[in-house]
N, C-alpha and C positions, 0 to 999 in steps of 0.2 A: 304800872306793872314793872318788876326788876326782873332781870336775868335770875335770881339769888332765889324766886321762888320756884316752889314746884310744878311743874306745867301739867296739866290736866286740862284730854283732850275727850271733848262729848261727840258722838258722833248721830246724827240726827236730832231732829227738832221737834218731834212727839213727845208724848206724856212724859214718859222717861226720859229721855234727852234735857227737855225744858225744867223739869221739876228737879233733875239733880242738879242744872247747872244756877237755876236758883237757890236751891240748898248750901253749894256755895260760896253764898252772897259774900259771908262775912270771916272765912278761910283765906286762910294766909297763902292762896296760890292765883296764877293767872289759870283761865279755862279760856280754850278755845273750842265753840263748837261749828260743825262740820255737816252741812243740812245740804241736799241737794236740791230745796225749794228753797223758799227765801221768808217761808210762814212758820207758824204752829198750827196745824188743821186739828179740829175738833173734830175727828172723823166721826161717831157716833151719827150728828147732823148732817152728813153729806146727802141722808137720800132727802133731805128739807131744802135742798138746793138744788136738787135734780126736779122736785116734784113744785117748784117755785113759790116754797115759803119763806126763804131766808138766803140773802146774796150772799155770795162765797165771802166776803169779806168779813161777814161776821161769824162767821164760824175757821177763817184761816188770819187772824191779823200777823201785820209781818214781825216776826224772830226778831230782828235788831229795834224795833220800838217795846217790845215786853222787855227787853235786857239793855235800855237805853241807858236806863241809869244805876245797872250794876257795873262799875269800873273794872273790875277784875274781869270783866267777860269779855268773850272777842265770837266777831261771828264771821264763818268762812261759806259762801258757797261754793258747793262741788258734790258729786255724787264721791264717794270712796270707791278707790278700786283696788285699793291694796294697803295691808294691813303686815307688815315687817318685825315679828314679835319677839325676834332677837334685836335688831337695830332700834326698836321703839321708837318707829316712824306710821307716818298714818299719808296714805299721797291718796290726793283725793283730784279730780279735773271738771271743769265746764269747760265748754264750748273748743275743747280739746288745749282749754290751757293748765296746766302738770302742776300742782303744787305739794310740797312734800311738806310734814308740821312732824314733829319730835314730839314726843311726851314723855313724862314719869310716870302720870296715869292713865288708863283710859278707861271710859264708861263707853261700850258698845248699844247703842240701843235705837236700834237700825230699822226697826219693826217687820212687819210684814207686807206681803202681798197678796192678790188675789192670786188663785188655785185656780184652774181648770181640770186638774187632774191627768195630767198630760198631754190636753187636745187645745194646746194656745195659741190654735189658728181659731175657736171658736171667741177668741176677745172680741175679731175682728167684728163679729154680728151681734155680740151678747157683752157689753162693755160691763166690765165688775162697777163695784161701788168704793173705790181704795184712797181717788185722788179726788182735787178740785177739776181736771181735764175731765175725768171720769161723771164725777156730775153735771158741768154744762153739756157736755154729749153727749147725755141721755134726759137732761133736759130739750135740749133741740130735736132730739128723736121722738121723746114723752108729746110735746106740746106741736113740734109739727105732723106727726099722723095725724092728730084731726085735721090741721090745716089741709093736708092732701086728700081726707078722708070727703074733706069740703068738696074736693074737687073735682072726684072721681067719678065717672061715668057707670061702672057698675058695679050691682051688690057684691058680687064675690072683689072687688077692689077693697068695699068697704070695711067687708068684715075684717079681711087679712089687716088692714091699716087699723081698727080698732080692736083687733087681738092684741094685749098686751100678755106676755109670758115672763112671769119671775120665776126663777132656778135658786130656789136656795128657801128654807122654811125655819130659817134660824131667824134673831133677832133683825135685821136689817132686810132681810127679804117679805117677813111680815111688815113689816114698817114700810116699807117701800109698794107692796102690794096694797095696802089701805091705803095708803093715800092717794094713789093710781085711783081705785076706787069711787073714794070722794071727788077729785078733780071730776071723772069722769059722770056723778048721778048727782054732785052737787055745783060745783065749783063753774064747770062751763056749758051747763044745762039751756042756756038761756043764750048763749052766745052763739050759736049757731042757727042756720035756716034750713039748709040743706041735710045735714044730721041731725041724728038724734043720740045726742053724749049717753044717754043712758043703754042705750044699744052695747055698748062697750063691752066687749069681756076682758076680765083680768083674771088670769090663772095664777096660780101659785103651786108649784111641783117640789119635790122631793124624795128621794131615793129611802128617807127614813120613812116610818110608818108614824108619826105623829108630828105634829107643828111644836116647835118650839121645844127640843129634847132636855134641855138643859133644864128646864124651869119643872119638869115633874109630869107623869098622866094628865094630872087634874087641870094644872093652870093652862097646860096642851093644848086639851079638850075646849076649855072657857075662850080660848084666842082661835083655835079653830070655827067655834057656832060664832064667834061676833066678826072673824071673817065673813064666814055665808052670809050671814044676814046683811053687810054692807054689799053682798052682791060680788065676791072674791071664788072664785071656782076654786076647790084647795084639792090638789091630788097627790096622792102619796104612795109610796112604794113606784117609784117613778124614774128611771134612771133615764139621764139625755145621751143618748146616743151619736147625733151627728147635730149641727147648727149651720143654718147656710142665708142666705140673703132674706129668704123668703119663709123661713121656719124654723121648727125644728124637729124631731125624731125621736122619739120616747120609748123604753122598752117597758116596761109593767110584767110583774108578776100576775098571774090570774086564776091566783088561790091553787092550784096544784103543782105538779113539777116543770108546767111550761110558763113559757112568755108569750108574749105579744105585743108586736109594734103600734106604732100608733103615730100619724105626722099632724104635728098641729101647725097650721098657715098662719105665722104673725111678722108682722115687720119688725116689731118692737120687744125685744127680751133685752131682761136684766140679769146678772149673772152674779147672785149672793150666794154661792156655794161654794165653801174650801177658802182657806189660806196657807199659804207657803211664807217659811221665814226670809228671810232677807238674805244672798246671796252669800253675805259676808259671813254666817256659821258657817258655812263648807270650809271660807277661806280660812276662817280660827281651826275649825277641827282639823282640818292637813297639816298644821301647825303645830299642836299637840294630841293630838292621837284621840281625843274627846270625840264621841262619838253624835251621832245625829239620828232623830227620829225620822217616820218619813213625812213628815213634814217641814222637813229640813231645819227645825231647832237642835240648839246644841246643848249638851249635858254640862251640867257647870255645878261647882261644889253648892255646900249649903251655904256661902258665904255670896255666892253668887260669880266669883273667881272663876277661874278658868286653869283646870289643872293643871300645875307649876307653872304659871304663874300669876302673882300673888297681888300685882299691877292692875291687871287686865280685868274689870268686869262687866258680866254681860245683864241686860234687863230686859223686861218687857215681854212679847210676842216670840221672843229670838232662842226662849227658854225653855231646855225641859228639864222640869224640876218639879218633882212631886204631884205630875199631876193637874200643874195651874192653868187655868183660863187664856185663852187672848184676849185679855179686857183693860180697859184703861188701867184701874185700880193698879191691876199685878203690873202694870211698867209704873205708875206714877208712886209707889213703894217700895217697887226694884231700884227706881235713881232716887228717893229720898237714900233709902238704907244703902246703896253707893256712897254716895255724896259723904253720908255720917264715916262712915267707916276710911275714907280720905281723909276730912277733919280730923279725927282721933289719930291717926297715923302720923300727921302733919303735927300734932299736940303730944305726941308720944304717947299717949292715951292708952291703955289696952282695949283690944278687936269687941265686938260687938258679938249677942249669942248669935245662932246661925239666923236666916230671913226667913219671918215665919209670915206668910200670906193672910192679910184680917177682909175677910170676905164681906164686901160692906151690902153684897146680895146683886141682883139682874134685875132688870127692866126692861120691858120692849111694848111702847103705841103701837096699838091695831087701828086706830082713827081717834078721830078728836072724839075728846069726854071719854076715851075706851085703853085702857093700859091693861099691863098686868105686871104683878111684883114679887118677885120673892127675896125676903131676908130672912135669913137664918131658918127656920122654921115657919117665920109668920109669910101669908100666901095671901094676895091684894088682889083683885080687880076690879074692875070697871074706872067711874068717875074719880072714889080715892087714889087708885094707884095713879089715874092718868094727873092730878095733881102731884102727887108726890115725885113723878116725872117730870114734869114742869117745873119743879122747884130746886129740885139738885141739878137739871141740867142748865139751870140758869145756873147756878152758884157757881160750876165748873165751866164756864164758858170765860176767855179771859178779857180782863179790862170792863168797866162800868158805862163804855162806851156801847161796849157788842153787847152787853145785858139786857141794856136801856132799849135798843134799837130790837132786837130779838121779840125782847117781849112788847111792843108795839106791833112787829110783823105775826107775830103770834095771836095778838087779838085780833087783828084782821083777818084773818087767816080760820080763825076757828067759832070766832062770835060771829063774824058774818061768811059770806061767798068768795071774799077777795083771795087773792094771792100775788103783791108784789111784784112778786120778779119771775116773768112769761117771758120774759124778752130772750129770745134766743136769733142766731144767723146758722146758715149754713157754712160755717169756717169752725165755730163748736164743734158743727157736726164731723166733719170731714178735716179738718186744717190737721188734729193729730197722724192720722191716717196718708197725709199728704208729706210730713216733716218722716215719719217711719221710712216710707218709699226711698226718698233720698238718700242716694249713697252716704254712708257718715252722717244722717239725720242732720240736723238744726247747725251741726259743726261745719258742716261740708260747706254753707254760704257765708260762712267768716272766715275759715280759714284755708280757702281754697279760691279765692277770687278769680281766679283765670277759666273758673267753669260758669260764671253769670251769664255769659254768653248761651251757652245750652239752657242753662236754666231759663234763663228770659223765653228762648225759644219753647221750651214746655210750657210756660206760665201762657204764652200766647196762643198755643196749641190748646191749652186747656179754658183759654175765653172763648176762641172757637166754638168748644165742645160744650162749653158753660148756656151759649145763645138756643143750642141745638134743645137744649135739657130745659130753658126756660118755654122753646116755642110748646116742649112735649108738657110741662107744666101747666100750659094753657088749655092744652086739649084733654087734661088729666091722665095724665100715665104717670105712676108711681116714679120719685126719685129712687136712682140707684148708686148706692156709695160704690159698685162697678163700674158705675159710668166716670167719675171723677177718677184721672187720670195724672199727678203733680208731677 
């Protein structure tokens, strides 16, 4: 790298991030990009990690081994906290240490988050599906209810512990509720003495009046009946109300002008409804006057630019622009067609026509041998689509290592009973929830050394409280993420 090139600065390590900083490869600039994890996550796969078919590591390999051997590239962790679009600085921090990076360009593609819709005290009971933290604690949550469910002394214990509750009837909450499903009338049918896995319920709720709106009535309809039939309760027209340790609170329309409540008893809910852009569009839009949906994406030319100026672009999730998807596709086109449009400016080149979105169609598994697809007009299900599933999400998964290994956990996974990776502790479950508590999170014990002393004192108070919760363990009373105290 010299001084003498043009610095181009990526910020996030998703689709877009990764794809335009590969793009590039062979551009006469340095890139530095700017990840606040240290991976690329295949999010699509996360609920295959929660439901224990595939370990995080093949669906998140680390950032600096995919860009090992592009030289132009540099990779920085930190979360971004401020974005300087007169100074064209970019200062991003971990563990509260400050670094500030300059650029000439920048690609914003920062992605999204999960939505609660303004009630995100209910994370704390109903974990979304966004991160890698995200799915082992709700793996640890998925696979130890039965454990507890082992344990407990009476029915109404049991039900509540194998009531599973997904929120959300989009792509990923279908995906996540079948295979809950399976786990539950296949997968661990046989492994227990004291239950009976197939006892289990798994709901699937919704505020919409059909599953899966995106994909059309029909294909709705098709991923609706091959829920029921795996034994998936689907309810619709459904809005959640309240979420608390032990449930949660549903309002329902009931076909005329009223409502009606309704509290469902489960320990265990998933929260696949709604996403919010990523922070940093507020931060762009108070900057130039660009406005935002309420979904917090920000309005950006057709060029994908950020009005006046001509530097700055944004991709992905972060985007509102005619209309597009939060789907991989639309970021991993937004930082190709970035990337091109730096090349060419770097080349003197003339600009590129405006970013026009090639729709390469949706997908979403309802259970093994069970998909559905829609491209362009042609509409798949069953055993085709669920291959045709199988076949592009291996090709997009990165490195011939996570392929290889995938589709090995995959045939175990689906030709037989197995699944991999059960292994969970309770620090999955609980350790985020304990790092939150602390004043200044995860920062506070590095850069604050003079408070270990209290800390130790907590951590010892909470082995205490740790003995107390195992003795209750034994006699079966339900763990309470209340009782954990950090």
């Amino acid at each position: 790298m010299t001084d003498s090139r043009q610095r181009v600065v990526v910020i996030g390590s998703g689709f877009g991030g990764l794809f335009a900083t590969q793009a590039l490869r062979r551009a006469d600039v340095e890139v530095t990009m700017i990840a606040k994890t240290s991976h690329h996550l295949f999010q699509p796969l996360l609920y295959q990690v929660a439901t224990g078919i595939l370990s995080q590591g093949e669906i998140a390999p680390p950032t600096r081994e995919i860009l090992a051997r592009q030289e132009n590239a540099r990779v920085i962790l930190g979360e971004v906290t401020a974005i300087d679009l007169e100074a064209h600085t970019v200062t991003s921090q971990v563990l509260r240490r400050e670094t500030v990076t300059p650029y000439d360009s920048l690609i914003v593609a920062a992605g999204a988050g999960q939505s609660y819709f303004g009630n995100d005290q209910f994370a704390r009971y109903a974990p979304g599906m966004k991160s890698i933290d995200d799915a082992l604690e709700l793996r640890g949550r998925i696979f130890g209810a039965f454990e507890m469910a082992e344990l407990a002394e009476t029915e109404e214990e049991i039900q509540q512990l194998l009531t599973f509750v997904v929120v959300g009837a989009g792509p990923t909450g279908v995906e996540m509720a079948g295979q809950i499903a399976e786990l539950a009338h296949r997968t661990l049918r046989k492994d227990f003495r004291r239950i009976n896995t197939r006892d289990a319920r798994v709901i699937l709720l919704d505020a919409a009046t059909q599953v899966l709106p995106p994909f059309g009535a029909k294909l709705g309809e098709v991923a609706h009946k091959s829920l029921e039939r795996r034994g998936v309760e689907v309810l619709l027209g459904a809005m959640v109300t309240d979420v608390d340790e032990r449930g949660l609170e549903v309002r329902f329309k009931d076909g005329t002008d009223g409502l009606r409540q309704q509290r469902i008893d489960a320990i265990t809910k998933v929260w696949a409804a709604g996403v919010a852009a990523s922070p940093l569009g507020k931060t762009l839009g108070e900057q130039t006057g660009a406005p935002l949906d309420r979904a917090g994406r920000i309005a950006v030319n057709p060029d994908l630019t950020l009005p006046g100026h001509p530097e700055v672009f944004v991709v992905g999730d972060m985007i509102a622009l005619d209309n597009l998807p939060g789907v991989a596709q639309v970021a991993i086109q937004g930082g190709k067609y970035a990337a091109k449009e730096i090349r060419n400016r770097v080349k003197g080149k003339p600009s590129q026509k405006p970013f026009r979105y090639f729709d390469k169609g949706s997908m979403a598994t309802i259970s093994r041998f069970s998909a559905v697809a829609l491209i362009g007009k042609l509409k798949l299900s069953g055993i085709l689509a669920w291959f045709l599933w199988l076949v592009i999400h291996l090709a997009y998964l990165t490195g011939f290592k996570n392929r290889f290994t995938a589709l090995v956990h995959w045939a175990v996974s689906f030709v037989t009973r197995g699944r991999q990776e059960r292994a969970f502790t309770e620090q999955q479950i609980f350790g985020r929830q304990a790092v939150e508590r602390l004043d200044g999170g995860a920062s506070s014990l590095v850069s604050r050394p003079g408070e270990w002393d209290a800390v130790r004192a907590r951590l010892e108070a909470n082995a205490a409280e740790e003995a107390r919760l195992t003795d209750e363990r034994r006699r079966g009373v339900p763990i309470s993420s209340e009782s954990v105290d950090p």
